[in-house]
N, C-alpha and C positions, 0 to 999 in steps of 0.2 A: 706409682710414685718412686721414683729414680733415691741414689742415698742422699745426694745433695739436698734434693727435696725434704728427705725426710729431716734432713740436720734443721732445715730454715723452719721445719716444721715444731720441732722441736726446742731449738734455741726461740726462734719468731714468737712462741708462748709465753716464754721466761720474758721477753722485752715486752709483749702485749701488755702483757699484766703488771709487769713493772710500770707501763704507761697509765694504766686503769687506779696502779694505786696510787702515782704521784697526783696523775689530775682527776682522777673520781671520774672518766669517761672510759667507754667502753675504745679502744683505738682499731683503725679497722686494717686489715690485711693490706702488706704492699704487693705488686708486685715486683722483682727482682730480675735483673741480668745476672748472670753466674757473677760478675764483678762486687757486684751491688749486693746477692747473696750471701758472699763470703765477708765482707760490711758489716753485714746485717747482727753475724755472732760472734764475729771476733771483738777483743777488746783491750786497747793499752792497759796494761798491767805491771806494777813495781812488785817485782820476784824478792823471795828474802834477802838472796844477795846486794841489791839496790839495784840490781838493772831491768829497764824497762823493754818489756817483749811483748809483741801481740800474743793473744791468748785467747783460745779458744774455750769461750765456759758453756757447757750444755749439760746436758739430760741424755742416759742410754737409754730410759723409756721415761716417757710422763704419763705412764701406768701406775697406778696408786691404791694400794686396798686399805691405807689408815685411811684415818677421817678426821686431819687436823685440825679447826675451825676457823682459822684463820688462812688455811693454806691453799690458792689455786689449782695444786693438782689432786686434792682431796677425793677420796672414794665417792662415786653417785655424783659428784659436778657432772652438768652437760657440756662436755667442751670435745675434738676429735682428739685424741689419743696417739703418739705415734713411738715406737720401740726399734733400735736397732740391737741386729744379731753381732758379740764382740768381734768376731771378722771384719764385720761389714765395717761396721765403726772404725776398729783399727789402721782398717785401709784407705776407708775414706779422708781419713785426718793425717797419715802419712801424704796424701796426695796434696791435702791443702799445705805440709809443711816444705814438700817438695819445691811448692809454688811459690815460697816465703811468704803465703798469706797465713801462716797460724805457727809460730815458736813454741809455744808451750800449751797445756790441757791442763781443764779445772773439770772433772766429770765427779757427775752424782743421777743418782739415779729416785724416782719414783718406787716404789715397795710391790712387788710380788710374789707373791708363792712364800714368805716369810724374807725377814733380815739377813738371814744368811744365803741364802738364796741368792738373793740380787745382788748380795757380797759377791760372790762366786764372779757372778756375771763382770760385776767392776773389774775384776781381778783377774779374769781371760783375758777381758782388752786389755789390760796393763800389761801383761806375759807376754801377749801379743805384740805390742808397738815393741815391748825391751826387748824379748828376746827374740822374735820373728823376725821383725821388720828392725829393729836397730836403733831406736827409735833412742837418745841421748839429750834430749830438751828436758826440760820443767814439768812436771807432771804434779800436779794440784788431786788428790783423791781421798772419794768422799766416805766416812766410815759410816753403815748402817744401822738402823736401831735393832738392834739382834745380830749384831755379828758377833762371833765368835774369835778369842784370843789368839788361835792361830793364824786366822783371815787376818786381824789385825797386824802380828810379825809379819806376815807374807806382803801385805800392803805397805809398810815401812820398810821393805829389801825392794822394793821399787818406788816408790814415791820422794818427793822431796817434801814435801809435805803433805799431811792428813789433818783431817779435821771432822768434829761432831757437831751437828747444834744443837745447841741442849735449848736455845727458844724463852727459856725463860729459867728465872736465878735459885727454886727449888722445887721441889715437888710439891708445896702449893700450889704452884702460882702455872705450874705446868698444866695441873688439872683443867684450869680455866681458858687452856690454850688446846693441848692434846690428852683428852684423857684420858687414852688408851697405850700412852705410852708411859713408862716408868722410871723416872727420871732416874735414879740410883745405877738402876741394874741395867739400863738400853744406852744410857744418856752420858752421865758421869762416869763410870767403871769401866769403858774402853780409854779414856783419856788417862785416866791411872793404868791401863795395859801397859802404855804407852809407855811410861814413863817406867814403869818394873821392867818392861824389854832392852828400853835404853843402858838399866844399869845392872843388866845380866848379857846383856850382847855385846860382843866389841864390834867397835862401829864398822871396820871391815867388810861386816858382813851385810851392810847395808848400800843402797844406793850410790855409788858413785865419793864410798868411802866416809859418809856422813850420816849421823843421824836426822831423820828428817824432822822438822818443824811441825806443831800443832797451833790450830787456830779450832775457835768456837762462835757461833753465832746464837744473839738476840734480839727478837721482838720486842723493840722496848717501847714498853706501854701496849702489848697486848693482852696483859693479863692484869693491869691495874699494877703493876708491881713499883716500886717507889725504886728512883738511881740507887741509893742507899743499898736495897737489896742486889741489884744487878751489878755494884760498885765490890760487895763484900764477896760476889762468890767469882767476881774475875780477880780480884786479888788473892783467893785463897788457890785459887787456879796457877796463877804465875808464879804463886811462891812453894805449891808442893809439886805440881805437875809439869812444871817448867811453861805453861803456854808462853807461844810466844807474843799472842795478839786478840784482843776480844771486839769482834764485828757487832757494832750495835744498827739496824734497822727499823728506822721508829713504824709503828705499825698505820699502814694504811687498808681500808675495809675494801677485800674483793666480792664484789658481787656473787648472789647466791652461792654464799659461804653463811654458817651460822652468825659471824661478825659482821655482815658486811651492812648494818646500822650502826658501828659502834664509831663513835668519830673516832679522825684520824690524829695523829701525834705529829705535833710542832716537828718541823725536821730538823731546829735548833736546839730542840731536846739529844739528838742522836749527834750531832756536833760536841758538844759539852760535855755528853759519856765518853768521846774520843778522847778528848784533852785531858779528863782527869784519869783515864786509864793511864794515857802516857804520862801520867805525874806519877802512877803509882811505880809504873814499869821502868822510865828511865830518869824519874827526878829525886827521886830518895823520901818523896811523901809519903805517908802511913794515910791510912783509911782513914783514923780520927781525926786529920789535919783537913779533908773535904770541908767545905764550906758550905756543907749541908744546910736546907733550911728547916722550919719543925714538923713537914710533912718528909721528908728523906731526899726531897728533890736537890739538885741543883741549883740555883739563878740562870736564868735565862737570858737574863741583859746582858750578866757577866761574864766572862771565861772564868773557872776555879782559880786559877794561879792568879789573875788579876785580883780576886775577893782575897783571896789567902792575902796575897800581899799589904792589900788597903787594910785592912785587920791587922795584921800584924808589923810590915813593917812602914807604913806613911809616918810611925810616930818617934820609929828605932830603924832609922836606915841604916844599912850595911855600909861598910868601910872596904872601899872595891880593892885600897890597896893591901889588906889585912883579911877577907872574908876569904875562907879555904872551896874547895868546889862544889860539895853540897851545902852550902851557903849562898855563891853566887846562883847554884841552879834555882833556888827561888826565887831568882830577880825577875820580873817579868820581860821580855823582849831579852831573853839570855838561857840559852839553850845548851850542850852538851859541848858541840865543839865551840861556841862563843867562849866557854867558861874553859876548856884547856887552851883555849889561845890567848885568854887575859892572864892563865898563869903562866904561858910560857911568854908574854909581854913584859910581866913581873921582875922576871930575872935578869932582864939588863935596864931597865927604870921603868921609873912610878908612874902612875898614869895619872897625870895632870887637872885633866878637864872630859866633857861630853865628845870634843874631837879626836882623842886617842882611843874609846868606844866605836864610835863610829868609824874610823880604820880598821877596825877588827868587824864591823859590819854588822853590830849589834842596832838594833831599833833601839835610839836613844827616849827617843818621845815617852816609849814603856817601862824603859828599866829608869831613867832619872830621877820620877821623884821618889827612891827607894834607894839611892846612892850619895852617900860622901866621898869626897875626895881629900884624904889627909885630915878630917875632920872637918869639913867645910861643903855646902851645896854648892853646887854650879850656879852661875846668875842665871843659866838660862832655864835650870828646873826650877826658881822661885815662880816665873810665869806659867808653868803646869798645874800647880795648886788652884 
């Protein structure tokens, strides 16, 4: 098997299974033209900066000695196996960026020989593309469960971003998911590394002059666990550790895995944990403002911000030309730059009606019947009601 092979081998797993767990069918092997290969595992991706780059996400092995129960590359699964050496990889992936078929790398790897270990291994390739081959893209890398605080430092002098999954929102709820690993000491406590490096390092000494970004990922609804739960520890996350972003993936059952009878989770579950992370992260919402219902979930018909609002403001609408910016961000259809361009609209006159909204590019339909204008409705949000 050639390395091209082995990449298609490798990433081809990661989609397989992704396919097995949206549709519940096993999907079968394609085969590929070198053109059609490189297809197969690159993927449009929006980099922290906002710009959109092909990206390359794979696996240096999907060799695996935990035994997660939820996880397709789990220890004892029958599936083939495939590992690159960090040279091999390195060169491989300088070769697809040469071709402008791959800008940037998201690599994580499968567990062997222990966490640190395979840390190491991350961490060759990375040495490799920066300092060998020169390697100046996006580099997305993945931290292990048993890495060690210097692996961590050494990972953040190359990376532009790191990330842990911690899979589920404590060490309950992990047990039910992985329970050989230990959410505290493997899980949580590299992402505080993190954040103690940041404010003992000058950023100089990092990447490309910057501290890099952290993200974390959840199975949600793999372990029974309620939004509630997975809503409190991405917010405790964003507001001590700085995270930047919390990946919720609702759980679907892969075959001959411990899980693979448990039904699958709504995908509009994994939607609604989006929207209310970004209320915590960029709308000034507190945890207690969720619109939780008496089991800790979400609504599912509704987006959070749309219940937030029908609850509180259908009966006390804001005054668009008077409400300051974390005021308007709870209007529903009025987002971050909607809300600095209604105040810098402010400063030379009032905004009249739904049409001087809508010149700013605001979805009126959502924010109308939550707004006055000068003390007065629109006539045209009377017909919304």
């Amino acid at each position: 098997m050639n390395a091209l092979d082995t990449l298609v081998e490798l990433s081809g797993q990661m989609e397989l299974e992704h396919a097995e767990e949206s549709h519940g069918e096993s999907a079968k092997p394609a085969c590929f033209t070198p053109k059609e290969k490189r297809a197969a595992f690159i993927h449009p991706a929006q980099i922290p900066n906002g710009k959109s780059i092909k990206l390359l996400k794979t696996l240096l092995s999907s060799a695996c000695e935990r035994d997660c129960f939820y996880c397709p590359f789990r220890a004892g699964r029958d599936f083939r196996r495939a590992t690159f050496k960090p040279q091999e990889f390195a060169e491989l992936f300088m070769k697809l960026n040469q071709a402008n078929a791959a800008e940037g790398i998201f690599l994580s790897s499968g567990i062997a020989a222990g966490g640190a270990n395979t840390q190491n291994k991350i961490l060759d390739t990375a040495e490799i593309l920066r300092k060998k081959l020169g390697f100046r893209g996006y580099m997305h890398l993945k931290i292990m469960p048993g890495a060690e605080k210097g692996q961590v430092e050494r990972m953040m002098q190359l990376a532009d971003r790191v990330s842990v999954n911690l899979e589920a929102p404590n060490t309950e709820r992990l047990a039910k998911l992985a329970p050989h690993k230990t959410f505290i000491e493997e899980l949580l406590r590299p992402l505080k590394w993190v954040e103690e490096i940041r404010q003992s390092q000058p950023a100089y000494k990092f990447w490309n002059g910057r501290y890099p970004s952290t993200v974390t990922q959840f199975v949600a609804g793999g372990a029974d666990e309620s939004d509630l739960e997975l809503l409190t520890t991405t917010n405790w996350l964003m507001k001590n550790v700085r995270l930047k972003r919390a990946y919720f993936s609702a759980f679907h059952p892969i075959r001959d895995t411990p899980l693979e009878n448990k039904a699958a989770v709504d995908p509009l579950r994994e939607h609604r944990l989006y929207q209310a992370s970004f209320l915590l992260r960029d709308y000034g919402f507190d945890l207690e403002e969720m619109p939780f219902a008496q089991d800790g979930n979400l609504p599912l018909p509704t987006d959070p911000k749309l219940a937030w609002a029908q609850q509180n403001l259908k009966e006390k609408p804001l005054e668009i030309n008077k409400a300051g910016r974390l005021e308007l961000l709870r209007i529903p259809g009025i987002g971050p730059k909607h809300a600095d361009a209604i105040l810098q609209a402010r400063r030379t006159s009032r905004l009249r009606d739904l049409t001087a909204l809508r010149k700013l590019g605001i979805v009126v339909a959502r924010a109308a019947p939550f707004l006055l204008f000068d003390g007065r409705r629109s006539e045209s949000q009377l017909t919304l009601f």
